[in-house]
Structure formats: C-alpha cells, structure tokens
mmCIF file of the N, C-alpha and C atoms, coordinates in Angstrom:
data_MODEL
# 
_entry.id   MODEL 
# 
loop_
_atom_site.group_PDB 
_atom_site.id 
_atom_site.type_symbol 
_atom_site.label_atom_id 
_atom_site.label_alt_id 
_atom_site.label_comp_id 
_atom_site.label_asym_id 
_atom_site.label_entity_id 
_atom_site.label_seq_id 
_atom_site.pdbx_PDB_ins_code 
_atom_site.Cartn_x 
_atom_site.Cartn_y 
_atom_site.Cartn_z 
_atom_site.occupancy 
_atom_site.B_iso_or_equiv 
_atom_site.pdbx_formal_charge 
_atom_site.auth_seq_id 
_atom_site.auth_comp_id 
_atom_site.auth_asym_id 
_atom_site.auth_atom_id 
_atom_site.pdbx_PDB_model_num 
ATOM 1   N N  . UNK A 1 1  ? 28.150 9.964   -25.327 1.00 0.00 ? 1  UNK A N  1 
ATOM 2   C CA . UNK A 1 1  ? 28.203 9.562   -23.934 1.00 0.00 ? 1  UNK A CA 1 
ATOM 3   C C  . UNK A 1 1  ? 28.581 10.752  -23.044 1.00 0.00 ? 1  UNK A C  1 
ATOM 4   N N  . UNK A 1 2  ? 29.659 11.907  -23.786 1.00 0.00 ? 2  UNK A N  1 
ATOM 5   C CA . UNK A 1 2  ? 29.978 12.996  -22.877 1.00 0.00 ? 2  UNK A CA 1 
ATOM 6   C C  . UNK A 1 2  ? 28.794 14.142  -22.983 1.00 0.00 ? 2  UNK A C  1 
ATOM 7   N N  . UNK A 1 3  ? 27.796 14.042  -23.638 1.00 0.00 ? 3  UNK A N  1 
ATOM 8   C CA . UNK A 1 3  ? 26.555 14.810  -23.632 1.00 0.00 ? 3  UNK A CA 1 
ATOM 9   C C  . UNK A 1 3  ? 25.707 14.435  -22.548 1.00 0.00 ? 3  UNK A C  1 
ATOM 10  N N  . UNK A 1 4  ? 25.339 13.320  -22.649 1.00 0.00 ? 4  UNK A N  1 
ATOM 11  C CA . UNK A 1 4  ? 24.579 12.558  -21.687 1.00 0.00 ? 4  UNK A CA 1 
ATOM 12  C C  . UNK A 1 4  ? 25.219 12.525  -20.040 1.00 0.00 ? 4  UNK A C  1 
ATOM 13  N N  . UNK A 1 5  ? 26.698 12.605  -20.027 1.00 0.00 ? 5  UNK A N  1 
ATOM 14  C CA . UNK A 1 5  ? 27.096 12.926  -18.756 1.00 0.00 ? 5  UNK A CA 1 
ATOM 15  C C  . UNK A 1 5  ? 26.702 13.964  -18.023 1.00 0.00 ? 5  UNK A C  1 
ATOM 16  N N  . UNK A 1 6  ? 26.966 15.371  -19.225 1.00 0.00 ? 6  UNK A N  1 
ATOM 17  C CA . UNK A 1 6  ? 27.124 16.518  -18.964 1.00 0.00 ? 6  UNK A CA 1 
ATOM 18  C C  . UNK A 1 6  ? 25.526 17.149  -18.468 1.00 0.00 ? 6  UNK A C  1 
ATOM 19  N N  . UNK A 1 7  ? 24.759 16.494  -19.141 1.00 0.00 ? 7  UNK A N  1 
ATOM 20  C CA . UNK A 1 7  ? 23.272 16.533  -18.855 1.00 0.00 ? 7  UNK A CA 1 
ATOM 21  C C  . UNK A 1 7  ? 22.969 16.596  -17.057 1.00 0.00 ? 7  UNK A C  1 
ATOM 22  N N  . UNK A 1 8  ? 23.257 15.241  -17.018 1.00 0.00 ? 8  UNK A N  1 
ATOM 23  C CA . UNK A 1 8  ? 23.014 14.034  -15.719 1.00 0.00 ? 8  UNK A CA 1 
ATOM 24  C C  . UNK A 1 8  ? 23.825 15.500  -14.731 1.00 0.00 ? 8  UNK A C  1 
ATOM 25  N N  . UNK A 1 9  ? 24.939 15.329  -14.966 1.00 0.00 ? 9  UNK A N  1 
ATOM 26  C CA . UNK A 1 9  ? 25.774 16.125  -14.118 1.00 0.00 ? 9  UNK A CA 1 
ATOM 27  C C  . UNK A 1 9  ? 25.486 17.605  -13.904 1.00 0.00 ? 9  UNK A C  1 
ATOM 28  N N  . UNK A 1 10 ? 24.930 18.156  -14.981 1.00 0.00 ? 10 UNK A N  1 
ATOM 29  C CA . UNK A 1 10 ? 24.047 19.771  -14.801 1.00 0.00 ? 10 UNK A CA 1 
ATOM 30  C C  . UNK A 1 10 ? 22.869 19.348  -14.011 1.00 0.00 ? 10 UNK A C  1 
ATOM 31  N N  . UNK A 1 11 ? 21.719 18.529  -14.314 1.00 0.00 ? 11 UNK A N  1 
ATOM 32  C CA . UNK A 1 11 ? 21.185 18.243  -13.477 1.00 0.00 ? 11 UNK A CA 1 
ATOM 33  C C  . UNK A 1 11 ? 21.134 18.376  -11.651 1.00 0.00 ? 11 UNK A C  1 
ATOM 34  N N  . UNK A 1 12 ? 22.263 17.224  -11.572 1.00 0.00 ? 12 UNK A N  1 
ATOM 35  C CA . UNK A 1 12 ? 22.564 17.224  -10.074 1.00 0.00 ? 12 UNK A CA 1 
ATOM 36  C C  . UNK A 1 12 ? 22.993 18.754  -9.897  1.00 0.00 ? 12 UNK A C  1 
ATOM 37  N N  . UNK A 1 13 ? 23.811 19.255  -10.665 1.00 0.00 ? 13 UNK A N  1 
ATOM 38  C CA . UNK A 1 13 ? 24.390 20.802  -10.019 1.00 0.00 ? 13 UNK A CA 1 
ATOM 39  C C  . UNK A 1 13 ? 23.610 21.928  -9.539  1.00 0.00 ? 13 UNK A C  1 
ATOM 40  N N  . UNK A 1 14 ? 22.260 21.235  -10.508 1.00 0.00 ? 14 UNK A N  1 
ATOM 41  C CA . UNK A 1 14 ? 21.237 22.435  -10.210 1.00 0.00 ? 14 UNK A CA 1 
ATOM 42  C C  . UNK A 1 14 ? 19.961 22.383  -9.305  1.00 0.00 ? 14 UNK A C  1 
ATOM 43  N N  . UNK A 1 15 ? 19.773 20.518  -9.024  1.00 0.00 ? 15 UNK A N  1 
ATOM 44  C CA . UNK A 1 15 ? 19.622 20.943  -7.949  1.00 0.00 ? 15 UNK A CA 1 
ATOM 45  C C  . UNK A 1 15 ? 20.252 21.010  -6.430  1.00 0.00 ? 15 UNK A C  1 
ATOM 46  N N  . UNK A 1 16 ? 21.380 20.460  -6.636  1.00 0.00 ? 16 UNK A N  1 
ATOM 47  C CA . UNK A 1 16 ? 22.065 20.872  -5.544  1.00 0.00 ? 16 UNK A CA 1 
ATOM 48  C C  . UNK A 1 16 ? 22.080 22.420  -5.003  1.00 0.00 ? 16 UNK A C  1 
ATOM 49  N N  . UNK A 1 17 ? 22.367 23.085  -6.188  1.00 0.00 ? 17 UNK A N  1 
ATOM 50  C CA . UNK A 1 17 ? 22.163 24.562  -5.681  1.00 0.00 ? 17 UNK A CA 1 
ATOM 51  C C  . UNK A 1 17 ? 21.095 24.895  -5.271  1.00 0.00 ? 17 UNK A C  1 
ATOM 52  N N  . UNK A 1 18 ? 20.180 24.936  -5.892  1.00 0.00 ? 18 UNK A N  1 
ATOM 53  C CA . UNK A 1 18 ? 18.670 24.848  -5.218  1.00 0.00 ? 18 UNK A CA 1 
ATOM 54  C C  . UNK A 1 18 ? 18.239 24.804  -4.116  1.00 0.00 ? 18 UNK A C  1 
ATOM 55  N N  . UNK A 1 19 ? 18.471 23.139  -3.534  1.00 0.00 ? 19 UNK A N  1 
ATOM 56  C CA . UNK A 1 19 ? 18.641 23.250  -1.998  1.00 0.00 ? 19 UNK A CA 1 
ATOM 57  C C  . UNK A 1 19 ? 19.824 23.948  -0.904  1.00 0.00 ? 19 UNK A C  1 
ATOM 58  N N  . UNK A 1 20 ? 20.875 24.276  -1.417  1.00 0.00 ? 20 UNK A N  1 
ATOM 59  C CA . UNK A 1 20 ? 21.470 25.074  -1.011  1.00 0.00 ? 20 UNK A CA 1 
ATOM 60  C C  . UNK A 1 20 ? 20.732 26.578  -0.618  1.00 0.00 ? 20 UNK A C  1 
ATOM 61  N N  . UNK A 1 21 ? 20.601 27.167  -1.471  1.00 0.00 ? 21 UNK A N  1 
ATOM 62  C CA . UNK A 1 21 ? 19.813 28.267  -1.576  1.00 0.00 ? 21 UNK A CA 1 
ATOM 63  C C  . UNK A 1 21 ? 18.763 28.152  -0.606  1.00 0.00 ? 21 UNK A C  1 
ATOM 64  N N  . UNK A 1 22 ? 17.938 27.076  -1.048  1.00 0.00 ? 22 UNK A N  1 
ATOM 65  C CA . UNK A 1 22 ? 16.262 26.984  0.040   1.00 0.00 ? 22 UNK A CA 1 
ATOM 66  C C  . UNK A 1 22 ? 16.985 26.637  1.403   1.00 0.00 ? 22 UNK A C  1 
ATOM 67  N N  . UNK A 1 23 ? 18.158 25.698  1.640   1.00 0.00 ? 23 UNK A N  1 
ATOM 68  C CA . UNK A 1 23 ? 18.217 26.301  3.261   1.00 0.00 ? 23 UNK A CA 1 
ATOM 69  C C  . UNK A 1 23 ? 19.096 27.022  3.642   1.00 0.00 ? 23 UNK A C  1 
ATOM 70  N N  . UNK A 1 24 ? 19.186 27.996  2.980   1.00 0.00 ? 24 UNK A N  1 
ATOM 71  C CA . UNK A 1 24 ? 19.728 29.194  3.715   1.00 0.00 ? 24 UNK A CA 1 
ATOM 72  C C  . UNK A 1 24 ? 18.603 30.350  3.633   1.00 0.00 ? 24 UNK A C  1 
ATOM 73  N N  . UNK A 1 25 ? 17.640 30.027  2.861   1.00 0.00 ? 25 UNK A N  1 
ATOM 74  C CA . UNK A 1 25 ? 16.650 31.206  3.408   1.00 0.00 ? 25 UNK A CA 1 
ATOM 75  C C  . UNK A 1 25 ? 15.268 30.765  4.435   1.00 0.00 ? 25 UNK A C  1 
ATOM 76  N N  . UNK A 1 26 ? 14.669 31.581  4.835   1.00 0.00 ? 26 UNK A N  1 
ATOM 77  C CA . UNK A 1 26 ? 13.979 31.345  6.085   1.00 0.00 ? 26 UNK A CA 1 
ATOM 78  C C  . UNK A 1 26 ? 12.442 30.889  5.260   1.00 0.00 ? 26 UNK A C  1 
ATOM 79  N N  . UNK A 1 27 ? 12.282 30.345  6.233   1.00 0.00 ? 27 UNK A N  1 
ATOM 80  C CA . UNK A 1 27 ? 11.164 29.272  6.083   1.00 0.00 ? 27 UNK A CA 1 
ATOM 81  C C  . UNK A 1 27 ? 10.105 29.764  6.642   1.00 0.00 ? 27 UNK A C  1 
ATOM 82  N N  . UNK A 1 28 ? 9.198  30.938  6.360   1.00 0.00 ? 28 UNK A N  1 
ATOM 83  C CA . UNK A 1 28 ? 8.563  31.794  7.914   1.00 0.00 ? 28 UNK A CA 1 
ATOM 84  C C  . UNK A 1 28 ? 7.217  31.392  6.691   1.00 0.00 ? 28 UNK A C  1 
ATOM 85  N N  . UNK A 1 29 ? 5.871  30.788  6.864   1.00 0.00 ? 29 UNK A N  1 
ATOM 86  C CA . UNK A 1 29 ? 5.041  30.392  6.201   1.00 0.00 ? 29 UNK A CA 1 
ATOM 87  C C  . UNK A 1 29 ? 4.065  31.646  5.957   1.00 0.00 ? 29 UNK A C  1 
ATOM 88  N N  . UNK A 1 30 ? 3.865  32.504  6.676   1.00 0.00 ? 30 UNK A N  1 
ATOM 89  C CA . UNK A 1 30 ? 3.054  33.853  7.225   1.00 0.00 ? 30 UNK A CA 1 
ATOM 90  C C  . UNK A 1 30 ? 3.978  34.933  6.946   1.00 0.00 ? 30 UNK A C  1 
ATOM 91  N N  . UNK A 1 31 ? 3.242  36.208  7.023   1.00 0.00 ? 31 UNK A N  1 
ATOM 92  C CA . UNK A 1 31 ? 3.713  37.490  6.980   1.00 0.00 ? 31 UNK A CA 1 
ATOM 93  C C  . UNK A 1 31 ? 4.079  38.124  5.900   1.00 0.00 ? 31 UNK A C  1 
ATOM 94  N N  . UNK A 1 32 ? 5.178  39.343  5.998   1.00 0.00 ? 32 UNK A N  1 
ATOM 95  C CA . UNK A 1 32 ? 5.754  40.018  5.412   1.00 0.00 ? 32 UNK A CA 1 
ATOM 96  C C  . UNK A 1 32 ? 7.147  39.094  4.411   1.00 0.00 ? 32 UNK A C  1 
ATOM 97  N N  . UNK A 1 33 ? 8.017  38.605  5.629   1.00 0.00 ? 33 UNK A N  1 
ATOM 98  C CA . UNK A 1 33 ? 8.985  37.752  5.709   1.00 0.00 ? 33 UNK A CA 1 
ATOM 99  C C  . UNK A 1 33 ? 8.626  36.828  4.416   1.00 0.00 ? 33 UNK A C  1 
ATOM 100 N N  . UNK A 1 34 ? 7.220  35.869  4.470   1.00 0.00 ? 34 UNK A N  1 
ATOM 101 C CA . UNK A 1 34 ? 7.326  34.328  3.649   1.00 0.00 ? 34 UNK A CA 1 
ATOM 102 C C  . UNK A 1 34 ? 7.044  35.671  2.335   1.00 0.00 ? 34 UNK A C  1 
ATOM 103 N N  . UNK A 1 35 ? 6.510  36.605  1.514   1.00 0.00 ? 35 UNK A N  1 
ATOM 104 C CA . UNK A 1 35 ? 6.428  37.008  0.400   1.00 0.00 ? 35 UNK A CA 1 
ATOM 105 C C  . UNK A 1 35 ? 7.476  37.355  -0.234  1.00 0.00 ? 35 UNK A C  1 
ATOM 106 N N  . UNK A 1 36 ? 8.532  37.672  0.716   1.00 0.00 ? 36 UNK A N  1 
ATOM 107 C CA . UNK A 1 36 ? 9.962  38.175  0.119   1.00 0.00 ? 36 UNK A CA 1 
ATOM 108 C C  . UNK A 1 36 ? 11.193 36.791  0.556   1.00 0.00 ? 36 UNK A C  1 
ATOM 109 N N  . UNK A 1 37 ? 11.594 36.502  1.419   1.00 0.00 ? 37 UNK A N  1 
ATOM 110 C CA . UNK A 1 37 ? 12.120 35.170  1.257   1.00 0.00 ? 37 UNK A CA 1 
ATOM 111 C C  . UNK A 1 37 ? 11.415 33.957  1.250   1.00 0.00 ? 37 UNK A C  1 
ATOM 112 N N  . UNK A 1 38 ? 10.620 33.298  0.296   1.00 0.00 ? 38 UNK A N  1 
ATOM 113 C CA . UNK A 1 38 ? 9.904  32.157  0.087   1.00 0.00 ? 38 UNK A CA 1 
ATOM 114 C C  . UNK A 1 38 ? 11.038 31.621  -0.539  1.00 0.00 ? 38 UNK A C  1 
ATOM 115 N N  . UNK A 1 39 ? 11.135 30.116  0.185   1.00 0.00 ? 39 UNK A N  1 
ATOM 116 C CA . UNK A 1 39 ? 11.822 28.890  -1.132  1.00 0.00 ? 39 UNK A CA 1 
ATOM 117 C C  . UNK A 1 39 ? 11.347 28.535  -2.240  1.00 0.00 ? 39 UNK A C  1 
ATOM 118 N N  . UNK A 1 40 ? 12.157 28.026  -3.014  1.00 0.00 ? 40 UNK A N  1 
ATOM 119 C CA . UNK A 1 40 ? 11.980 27.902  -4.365  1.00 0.00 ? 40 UNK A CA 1 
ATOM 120 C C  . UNK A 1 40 ? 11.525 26.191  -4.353  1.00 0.00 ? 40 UNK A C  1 
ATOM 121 N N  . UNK A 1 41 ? 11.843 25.793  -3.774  1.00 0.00 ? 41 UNK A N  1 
ATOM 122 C CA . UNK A 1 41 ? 11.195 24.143  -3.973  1.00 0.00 ? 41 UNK A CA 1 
ATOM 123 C C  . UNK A 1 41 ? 10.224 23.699  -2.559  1.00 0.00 ? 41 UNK A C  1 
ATOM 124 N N  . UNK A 1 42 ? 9.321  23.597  -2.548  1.00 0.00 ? 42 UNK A N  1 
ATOM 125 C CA . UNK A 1 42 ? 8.278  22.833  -1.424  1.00 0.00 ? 42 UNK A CA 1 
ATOM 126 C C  . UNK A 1 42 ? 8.884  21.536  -1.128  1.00 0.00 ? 42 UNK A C  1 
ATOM 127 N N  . UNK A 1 43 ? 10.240 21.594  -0.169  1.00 0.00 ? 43 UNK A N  1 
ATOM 128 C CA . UNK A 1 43 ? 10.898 20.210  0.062   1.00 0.00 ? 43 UNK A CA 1 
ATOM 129 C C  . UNK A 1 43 ? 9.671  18.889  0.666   1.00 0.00 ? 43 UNK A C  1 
ATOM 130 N N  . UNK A 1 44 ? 9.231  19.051  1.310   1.00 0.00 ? 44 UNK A N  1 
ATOM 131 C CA . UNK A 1 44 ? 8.601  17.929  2.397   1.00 0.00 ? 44 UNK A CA 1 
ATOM 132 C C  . UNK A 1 44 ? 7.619  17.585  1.046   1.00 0.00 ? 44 UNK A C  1 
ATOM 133 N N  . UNK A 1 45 ? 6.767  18.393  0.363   1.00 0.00 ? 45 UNK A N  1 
ATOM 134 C CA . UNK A 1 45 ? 6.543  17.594  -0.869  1.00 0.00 ? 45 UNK A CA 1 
ATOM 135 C C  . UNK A 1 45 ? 7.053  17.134  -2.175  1.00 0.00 ? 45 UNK A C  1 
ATOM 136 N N  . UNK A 1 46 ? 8.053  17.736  -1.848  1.00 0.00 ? 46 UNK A N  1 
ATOM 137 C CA . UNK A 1 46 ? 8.868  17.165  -3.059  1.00 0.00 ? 46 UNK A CA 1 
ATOM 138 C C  . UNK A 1 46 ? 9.300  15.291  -2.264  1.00 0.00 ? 46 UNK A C  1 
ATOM 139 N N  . UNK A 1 47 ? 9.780  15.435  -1.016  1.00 0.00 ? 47 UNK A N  1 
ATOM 140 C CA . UNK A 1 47 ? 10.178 14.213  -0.118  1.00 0.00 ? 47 UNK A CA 1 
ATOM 141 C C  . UNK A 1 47 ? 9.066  13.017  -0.442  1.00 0.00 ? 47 UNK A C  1 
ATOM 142 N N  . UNK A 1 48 ? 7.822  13.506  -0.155  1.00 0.00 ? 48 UNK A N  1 
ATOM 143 C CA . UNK A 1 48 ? 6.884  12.610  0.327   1.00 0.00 ? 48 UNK A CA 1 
ATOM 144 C C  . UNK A 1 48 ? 6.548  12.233  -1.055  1.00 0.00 ? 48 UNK A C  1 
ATOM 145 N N  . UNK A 1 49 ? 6.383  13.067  -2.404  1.00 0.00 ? 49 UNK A N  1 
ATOM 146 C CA . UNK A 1 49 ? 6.552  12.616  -3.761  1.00 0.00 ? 49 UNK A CA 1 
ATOM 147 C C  . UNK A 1 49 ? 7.128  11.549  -4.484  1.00 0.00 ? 49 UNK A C  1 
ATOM 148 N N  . UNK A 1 50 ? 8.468  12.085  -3.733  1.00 0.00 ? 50 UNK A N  1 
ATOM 149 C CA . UNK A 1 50 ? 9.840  11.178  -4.188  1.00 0.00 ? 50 UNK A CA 1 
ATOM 150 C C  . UNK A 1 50 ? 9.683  9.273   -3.713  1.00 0.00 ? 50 UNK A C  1 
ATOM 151 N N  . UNK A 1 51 ? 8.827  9.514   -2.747  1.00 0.00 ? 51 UNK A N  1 
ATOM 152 C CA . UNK A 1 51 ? 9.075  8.231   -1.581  1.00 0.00 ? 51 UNK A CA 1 
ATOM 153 C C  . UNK A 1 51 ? 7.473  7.525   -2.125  1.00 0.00 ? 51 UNK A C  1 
ATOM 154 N N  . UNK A 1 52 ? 6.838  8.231   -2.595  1.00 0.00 ? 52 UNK A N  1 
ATOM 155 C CA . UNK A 1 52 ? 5.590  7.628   -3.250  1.00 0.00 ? 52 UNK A CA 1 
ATOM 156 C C  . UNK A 1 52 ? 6.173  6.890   -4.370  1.00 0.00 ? 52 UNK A C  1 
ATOM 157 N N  . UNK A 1 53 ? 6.831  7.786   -5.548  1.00 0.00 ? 53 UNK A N  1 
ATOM 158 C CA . UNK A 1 53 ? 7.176  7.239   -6.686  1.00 0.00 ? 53 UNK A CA 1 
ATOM 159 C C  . UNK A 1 53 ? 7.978  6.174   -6.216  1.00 0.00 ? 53 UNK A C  1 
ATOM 160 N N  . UNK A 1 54 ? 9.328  5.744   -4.965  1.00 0.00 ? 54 UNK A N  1 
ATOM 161 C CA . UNK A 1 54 ? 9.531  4.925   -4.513  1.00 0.00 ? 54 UNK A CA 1 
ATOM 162 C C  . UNK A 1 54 ? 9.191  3.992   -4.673  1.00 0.00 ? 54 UNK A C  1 
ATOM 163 N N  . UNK A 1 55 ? 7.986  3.887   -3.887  1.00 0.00 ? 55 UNK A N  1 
ATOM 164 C CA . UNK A 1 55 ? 7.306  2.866   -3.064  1.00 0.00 ? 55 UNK A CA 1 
ATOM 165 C C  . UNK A 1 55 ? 6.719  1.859   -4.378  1.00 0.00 ? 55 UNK A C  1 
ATOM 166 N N  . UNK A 1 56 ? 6.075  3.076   -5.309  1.00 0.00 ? 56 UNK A N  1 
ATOM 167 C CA . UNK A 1 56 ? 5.466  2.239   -6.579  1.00 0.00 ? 56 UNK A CA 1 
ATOM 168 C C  . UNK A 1 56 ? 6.574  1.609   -6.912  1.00 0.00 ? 56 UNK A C  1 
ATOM 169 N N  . UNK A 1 57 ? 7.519  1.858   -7.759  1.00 0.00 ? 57 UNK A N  1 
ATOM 170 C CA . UNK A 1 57 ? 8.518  1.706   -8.031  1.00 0.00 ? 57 UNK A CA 1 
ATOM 171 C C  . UNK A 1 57 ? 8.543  -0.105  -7.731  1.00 0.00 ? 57 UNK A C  1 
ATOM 172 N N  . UNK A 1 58 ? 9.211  0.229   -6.457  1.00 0.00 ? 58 UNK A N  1 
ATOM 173 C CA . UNK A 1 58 ? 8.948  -1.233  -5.925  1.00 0.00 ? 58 UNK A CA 1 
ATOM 174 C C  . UNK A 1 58 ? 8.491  -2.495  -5.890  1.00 0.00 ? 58 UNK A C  1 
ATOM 175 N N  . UNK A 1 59 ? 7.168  -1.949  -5.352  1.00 0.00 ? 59 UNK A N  1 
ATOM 176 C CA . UNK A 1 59 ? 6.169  -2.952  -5.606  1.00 0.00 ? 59 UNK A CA 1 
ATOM 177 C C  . UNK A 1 59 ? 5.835  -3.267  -6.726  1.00 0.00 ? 59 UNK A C  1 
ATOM 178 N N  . UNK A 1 60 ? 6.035  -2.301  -8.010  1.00 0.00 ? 60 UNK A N  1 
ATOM 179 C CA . UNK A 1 60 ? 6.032  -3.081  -9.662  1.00 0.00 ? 60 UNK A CA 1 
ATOM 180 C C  . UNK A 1 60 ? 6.836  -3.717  -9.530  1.00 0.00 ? 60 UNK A C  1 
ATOM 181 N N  . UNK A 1 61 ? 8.497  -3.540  -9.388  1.00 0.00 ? 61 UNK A N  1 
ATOM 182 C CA . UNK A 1 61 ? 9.514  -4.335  -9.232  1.00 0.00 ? 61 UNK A CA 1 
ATOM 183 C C  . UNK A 1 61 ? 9.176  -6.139  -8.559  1.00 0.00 ? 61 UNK A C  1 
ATOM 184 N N  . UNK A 1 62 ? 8.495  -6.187  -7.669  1.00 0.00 ? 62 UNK A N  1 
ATOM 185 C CA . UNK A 1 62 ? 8.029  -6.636  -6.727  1.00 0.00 ? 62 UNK A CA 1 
ATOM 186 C C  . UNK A 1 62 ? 7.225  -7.814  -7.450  1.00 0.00 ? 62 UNK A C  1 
ATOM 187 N N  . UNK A 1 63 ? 6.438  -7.464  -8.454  1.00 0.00 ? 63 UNK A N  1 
ATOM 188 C CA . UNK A 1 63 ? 5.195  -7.908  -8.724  1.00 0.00 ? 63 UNK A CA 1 
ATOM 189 C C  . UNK A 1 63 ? 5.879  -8.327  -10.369 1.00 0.00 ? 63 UNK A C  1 
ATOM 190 N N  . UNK A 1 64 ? 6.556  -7.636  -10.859 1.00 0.00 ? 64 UNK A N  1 
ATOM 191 C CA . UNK A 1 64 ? 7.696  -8.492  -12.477 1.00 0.00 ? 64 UNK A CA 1 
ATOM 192 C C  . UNK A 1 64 ? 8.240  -9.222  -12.004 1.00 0.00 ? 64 UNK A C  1 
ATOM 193 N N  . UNK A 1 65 ? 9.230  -9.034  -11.324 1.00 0.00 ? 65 UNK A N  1 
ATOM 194 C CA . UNK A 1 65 ? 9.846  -10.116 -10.776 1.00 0.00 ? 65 UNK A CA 1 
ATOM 195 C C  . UNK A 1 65 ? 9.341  -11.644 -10.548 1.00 0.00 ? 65 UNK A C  1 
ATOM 196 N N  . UNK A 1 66 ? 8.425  -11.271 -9.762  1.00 0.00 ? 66 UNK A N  1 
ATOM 197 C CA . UNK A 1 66 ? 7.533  -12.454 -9.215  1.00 0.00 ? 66 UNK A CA 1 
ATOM 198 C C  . UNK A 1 66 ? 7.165  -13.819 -10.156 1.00 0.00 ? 66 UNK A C  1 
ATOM 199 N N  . UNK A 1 67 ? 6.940  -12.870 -11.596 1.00 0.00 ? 67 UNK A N  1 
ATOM 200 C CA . UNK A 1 67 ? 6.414  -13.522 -13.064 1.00 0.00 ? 67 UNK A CA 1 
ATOM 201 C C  . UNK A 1 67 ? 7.233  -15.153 -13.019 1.00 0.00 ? 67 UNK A C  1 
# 
C-alpha cells in the first residue's frame, strides 16, 4: 500500500513541477525566443484532452448506470 502511495504521490510531484516550470517560462509561439524557451507540456491540449476523456467518462457512467 506504501508503494502504491509513493507512486500516486511521485506522480502528482512531477507533474506539479512541470507546470510550475511551463509557467514560468515564456510562451512566445514564433522566433528565436519559442526554440530556446519552449514548454514542456502543450497545456490547452493537454486541458481539452483531459475534458474529452471527461466527458466520455460520463456519459458511459451515464449509460451503466441507467442498466
């Protein structure tokens, strides 16, 4: 059970740092700038990903239930 915590809990740590990191560097899509500070995670698709798998999520929920 303390493996499986420690997992879960590295997890969150890493990506917490992650986004830490991505907003503190600049977000400039063009130039010189985006080749040398680019983020490491594509947030808005990672967002719109997250909220898809959501949504399915759901509506299976939605639709077992129902049974």
């Amino acid at each position: 059970m303390r493996t499986f915590f420690g997992m879960i809990l590295g997890a969150l740590l890493l990506a917490g740092s992650v986004y830490v990191y991505d907003s503190m560097q600049t977000s400039v899509a063009n130039g010189e700038v985006a080749t040398t500070n680019r983020t490491i995670v594509n947030w808005d698709v990672a967002k719109a990903d997250w909220e898809a798998l959501r949504d399915r999520a759901h509506k299976d929920w939605v639709r077992i239930s129902s049974k």
